[in-house]
C-alpha positions in Angstrom: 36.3 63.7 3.2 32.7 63.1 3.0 32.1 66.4 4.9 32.7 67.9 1.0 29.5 66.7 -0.1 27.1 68.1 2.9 25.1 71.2 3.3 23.7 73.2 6.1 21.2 70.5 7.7 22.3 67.9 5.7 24.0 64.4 7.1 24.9 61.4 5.2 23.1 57.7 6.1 24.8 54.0 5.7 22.1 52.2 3.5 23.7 48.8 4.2 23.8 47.8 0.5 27.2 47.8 -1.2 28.9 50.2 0.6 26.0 52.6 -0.6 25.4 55.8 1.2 22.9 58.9 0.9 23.1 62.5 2.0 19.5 63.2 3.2 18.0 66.5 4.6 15.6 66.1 7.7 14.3 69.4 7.2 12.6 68.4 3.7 12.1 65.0 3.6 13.9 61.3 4.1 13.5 58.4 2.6 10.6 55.8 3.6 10.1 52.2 3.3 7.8 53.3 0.0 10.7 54.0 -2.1 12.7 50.7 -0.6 9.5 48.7 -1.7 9.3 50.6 -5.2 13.1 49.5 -6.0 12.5 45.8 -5.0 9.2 45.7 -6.9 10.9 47.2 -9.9 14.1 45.3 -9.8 11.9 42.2 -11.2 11.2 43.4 -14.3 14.2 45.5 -15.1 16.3 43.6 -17.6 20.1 43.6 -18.1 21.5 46.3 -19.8 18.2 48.2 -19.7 17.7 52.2 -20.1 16.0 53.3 -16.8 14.3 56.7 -15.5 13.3 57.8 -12.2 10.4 60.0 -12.5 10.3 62.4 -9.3 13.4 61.3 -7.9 13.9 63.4 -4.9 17.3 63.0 -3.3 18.1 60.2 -6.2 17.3 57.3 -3.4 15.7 55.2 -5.8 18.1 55.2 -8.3 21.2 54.5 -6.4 19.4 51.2 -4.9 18.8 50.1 -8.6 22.1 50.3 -9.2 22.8 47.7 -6.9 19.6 45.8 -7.0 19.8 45.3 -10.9 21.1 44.8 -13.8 20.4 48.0 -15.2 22.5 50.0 -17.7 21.9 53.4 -17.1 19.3 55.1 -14.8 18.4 58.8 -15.2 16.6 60.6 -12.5 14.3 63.7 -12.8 13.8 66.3 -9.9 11.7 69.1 -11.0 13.7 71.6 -8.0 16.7 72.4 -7.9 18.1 72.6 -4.3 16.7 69.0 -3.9 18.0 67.9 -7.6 21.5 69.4 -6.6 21.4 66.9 -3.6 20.8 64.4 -6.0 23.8 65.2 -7.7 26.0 64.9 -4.5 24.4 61.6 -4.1 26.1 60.3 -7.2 29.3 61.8 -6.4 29.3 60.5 -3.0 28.7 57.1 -4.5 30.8 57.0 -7.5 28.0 56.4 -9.9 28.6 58.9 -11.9 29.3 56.7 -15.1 25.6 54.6 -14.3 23.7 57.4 -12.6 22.9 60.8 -14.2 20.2 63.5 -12.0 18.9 66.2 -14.1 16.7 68.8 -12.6 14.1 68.8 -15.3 10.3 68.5 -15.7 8.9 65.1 -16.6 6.6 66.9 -19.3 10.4 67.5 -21.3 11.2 63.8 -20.8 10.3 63.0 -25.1 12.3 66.1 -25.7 15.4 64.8 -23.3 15.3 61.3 -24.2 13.4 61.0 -27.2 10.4 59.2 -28.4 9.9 55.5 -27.3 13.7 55.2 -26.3 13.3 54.0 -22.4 13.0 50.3 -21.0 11.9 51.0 -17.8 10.5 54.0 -15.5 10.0 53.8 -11.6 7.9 56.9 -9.8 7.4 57.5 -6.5 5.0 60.7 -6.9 3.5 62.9 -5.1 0.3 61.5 -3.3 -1.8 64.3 -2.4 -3.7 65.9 -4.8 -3.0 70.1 -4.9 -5.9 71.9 -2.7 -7.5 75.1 -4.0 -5.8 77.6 -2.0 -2.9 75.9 -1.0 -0.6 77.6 1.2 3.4 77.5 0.6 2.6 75.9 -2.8 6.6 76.6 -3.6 8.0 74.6 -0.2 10.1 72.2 -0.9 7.9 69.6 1.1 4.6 70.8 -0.3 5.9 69.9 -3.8 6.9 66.8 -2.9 4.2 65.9 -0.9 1.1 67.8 -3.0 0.2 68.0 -6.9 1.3 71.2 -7.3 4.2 70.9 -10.0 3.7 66.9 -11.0 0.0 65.3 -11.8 -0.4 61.6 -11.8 -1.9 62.7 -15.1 1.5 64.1 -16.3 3.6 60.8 -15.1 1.3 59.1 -17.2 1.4 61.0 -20.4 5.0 61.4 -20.1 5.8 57.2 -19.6 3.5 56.8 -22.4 5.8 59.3 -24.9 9.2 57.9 -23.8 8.6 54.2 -23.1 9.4 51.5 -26.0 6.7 49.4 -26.9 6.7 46.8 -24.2 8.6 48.7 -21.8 7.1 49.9 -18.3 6.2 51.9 -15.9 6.7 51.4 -11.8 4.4 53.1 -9.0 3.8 53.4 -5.8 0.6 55.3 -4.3 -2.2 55.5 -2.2 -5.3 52.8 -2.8 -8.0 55.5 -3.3 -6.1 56.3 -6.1 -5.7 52.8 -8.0 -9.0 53.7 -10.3 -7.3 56.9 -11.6 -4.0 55.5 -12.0 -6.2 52.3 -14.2 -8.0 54.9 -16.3 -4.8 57.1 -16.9 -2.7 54.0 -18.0 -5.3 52.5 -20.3 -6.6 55.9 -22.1 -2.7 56.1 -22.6 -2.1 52.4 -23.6 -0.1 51.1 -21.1 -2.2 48.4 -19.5 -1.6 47.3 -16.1 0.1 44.2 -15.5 1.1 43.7 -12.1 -0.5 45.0 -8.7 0.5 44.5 -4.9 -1.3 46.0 -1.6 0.3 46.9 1.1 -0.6 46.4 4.6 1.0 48.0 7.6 -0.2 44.8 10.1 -2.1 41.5 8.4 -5.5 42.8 10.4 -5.5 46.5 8.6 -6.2 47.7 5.5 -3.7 48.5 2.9 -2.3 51.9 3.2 0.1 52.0 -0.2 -0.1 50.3 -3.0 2.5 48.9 -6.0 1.5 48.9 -9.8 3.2 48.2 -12.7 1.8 48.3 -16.4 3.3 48.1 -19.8 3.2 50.0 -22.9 1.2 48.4 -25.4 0.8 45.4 -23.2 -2.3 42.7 -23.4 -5.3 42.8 -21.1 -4.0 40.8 -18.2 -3.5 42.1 -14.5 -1.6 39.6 -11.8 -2.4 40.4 -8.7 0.8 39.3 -6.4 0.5 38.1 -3.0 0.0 40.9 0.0 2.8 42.5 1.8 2.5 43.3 5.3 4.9 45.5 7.2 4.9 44.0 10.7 3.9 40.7 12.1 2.1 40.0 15.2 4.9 41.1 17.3 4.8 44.3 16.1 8.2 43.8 14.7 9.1 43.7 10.6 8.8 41.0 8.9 10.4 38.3 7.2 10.3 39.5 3.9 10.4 43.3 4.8 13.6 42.3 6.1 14.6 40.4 3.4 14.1 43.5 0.9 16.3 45.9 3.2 18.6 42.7 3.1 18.6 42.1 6.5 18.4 38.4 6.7 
């Protein structure tokens, strides 16, 4: 029965959380620890019967981990193309979400239009980390847009959380560390101040290679800086809280 859902290239995954599965496409892109990480980091703050959107949602993973990591009421996700936002779609069906889960293919600069003015509780994004090259070539791939700054800015996340996000409410990201200054700036010339940031480390001895932020709208000037997370230990094997998070152990 599940063959329904799949498309050419296309195969469905066992996420090993409540039965959960996702249809992914190897060909464009599949889900990485980053978006695993995102969920877990967001799930803290997210508050029962909250009003949740996914901001560059891809194939909706992010979303349909929420729905079993929190207590959230209803999550929207928003994929700016189509073929990847119809896989989305499938991913609810497949699931049986579709009365906590809704995937529109939209463009986050409509979100105050969609949703309305200072309506949402809580927004996770796992954006796009490369900024768009002059010259770019196969700026319309489906890859290249979800890799590159071609159709999503950092700028335009931020503007957009700012528009739809209550007073109090916030904003989830993961990125890149060179880009922790912009993503500051952005959030405070927009009045969300950043509350909450976490580096990640792929090994203890290494730098950090990602980074998790959170800041909220209207919040006071007051940044917690949470303990490091390191991907493998010594052994060169995951550790105890990476497997912890994928609810391993």
């Amino acid at each position: 029965m599940e063959n329904k859902y799949l498309k050419e290239n296309e195969r469905i995954d066992d996420l090993q959380l409540d039965g959960l599965k996702l249809i992914q496409n190897p060909e464009w892109f599949c889900f990485g620890v980053d978006a695993v990480l995102l969920a877990d980091f967001a799930k803290k703050s997210i508050k029962k019967g909250s009003k949740v959107v996914d901001f560059c949602t891809g194939n909706g993973i992010i979303p349909i981990l929420l729905s079993a990591k929190s207590d959230a009421k209803h999550i929207t996700g928003m994929e700016i193309q189509e073929c990847v936002a119809d896989l989305a779609k499938r991913n609810v069906s497949l699931n049986n979400l579709e009365d906590k889960l809704l995937m529109l293919k939209e463009d986050i600069k409509n979100a105050e239009k969609l949703f309305g003015k200072s309506s949402i509780d809580y927004i996770t994004c796992n954006p796009p980390y490369k900024e768009a090259e002059s010259g770019l070539k196969n700026a319309d791939d489906v890859v290249t847009i979800a890799r590159h700054e071609v159709l999503c800015s950092l700028e335009d996340i931020i503007l957009a959380a700012e528009k739809i996000l209550k007073p109090g409410g916030k904003i989830a990201l993961i990125h890149r560390p060179e880009r922790l200054i912009d993503i500051i700036w952005l959030m405070r010339q927009n009045k969300i101040e950043p509350k909450r940031l976490r580096f990640i480390h792929p090994y203890a001895e290494k730098t950090a290679t990602m980074i998790l932020i959170e800041g909220a709208k209207h919040g006071g000037k007051k940044l917690f800086l949470e303990p490091p997370l390191y991907i493998y230990d010594e052994n060169r094997n995951y550790t105890e809280e990476i497997n912890r998070i994928y609810g391993r152990i």
